[in-house]
C-alpha positions in Angstrom: 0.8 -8.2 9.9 2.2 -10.1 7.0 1.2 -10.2 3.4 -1.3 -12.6 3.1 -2.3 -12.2 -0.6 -1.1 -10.4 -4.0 -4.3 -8.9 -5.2 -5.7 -9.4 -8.9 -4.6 -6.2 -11.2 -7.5 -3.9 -11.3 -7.8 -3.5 -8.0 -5.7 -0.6 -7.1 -3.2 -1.7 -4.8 -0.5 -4.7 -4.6 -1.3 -7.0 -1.5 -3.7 -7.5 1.5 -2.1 -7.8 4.7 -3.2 -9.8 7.8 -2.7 -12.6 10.6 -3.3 -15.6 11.1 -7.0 -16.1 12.7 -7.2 -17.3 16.8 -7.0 -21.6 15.7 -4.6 -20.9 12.6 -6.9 -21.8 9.9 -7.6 -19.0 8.0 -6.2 -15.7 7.4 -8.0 -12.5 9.1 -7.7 -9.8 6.4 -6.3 -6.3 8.4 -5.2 -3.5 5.5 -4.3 -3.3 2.0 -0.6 -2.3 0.9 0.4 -0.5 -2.2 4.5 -0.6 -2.8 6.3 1.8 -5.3 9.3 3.1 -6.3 11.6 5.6 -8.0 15.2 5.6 -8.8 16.0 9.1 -8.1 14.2 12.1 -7.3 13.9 14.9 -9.9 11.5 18.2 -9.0 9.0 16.6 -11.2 9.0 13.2 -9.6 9.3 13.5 -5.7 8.4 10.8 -2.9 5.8 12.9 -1.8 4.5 13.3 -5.4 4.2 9.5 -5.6 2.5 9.5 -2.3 -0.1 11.5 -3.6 -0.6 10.0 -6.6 -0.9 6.3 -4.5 -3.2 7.7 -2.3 -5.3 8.6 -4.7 -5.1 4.8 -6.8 -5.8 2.9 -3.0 -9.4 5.5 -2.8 -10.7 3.8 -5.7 -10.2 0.5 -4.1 -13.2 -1.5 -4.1 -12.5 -2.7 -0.1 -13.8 0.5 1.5 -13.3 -1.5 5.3 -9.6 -1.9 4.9 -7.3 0.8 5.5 -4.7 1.3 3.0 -0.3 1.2 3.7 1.4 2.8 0.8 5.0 2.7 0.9 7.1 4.8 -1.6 10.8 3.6 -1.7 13.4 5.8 -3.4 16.6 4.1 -4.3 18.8 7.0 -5.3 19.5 8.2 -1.9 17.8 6.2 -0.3 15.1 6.5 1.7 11.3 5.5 2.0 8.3 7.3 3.2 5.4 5.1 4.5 1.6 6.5 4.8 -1.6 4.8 6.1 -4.6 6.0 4.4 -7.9 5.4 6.7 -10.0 7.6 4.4 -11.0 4.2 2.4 -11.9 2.7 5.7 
């Protein structure tokens, strides 16, 4: 999948992803994405902390067909965490 378009603010997440339909002229919309990041983790502010917190923006998402790709990046050590969310499907 690729990111196919940055969604409007208010809709709880950052972009749509998707592929290119069977003749190439449209886009076929596949899951949402929501990206984040923190610079370093503290005991307040975890990955998994962010996770939640993300999981629970994408649920409010009005596209309940999509599932939902959150991806928390943090750049202190680094590393990233990726979840899918299907509970919005």
């Amino acid at each position: 999948m690729k990111i196919v378009e940055r969604s409007y603010i208010g809709t709880y997440v950052d972009y749509i992803l998707g592929e290119m339909s069977d003749d190439d002229s449209f886009f076929l919309q596949k899951a949402k994405l929501e990206v984040s990041g923190i610079g370093k983790e503290t005991p307040t502010n975890t990955v998994n902390q962010r996770i939640r917190v993300k999981l629970n923006q994408v649920q409010k998402s009005a596209d309940k067909e999509l599932p939902s790709y959150i991806i928390v990046v943090e750049f202190g050590s680094p590393k990233a965490k990726i979840v899918k969310d299907e509970t919005t499907i």
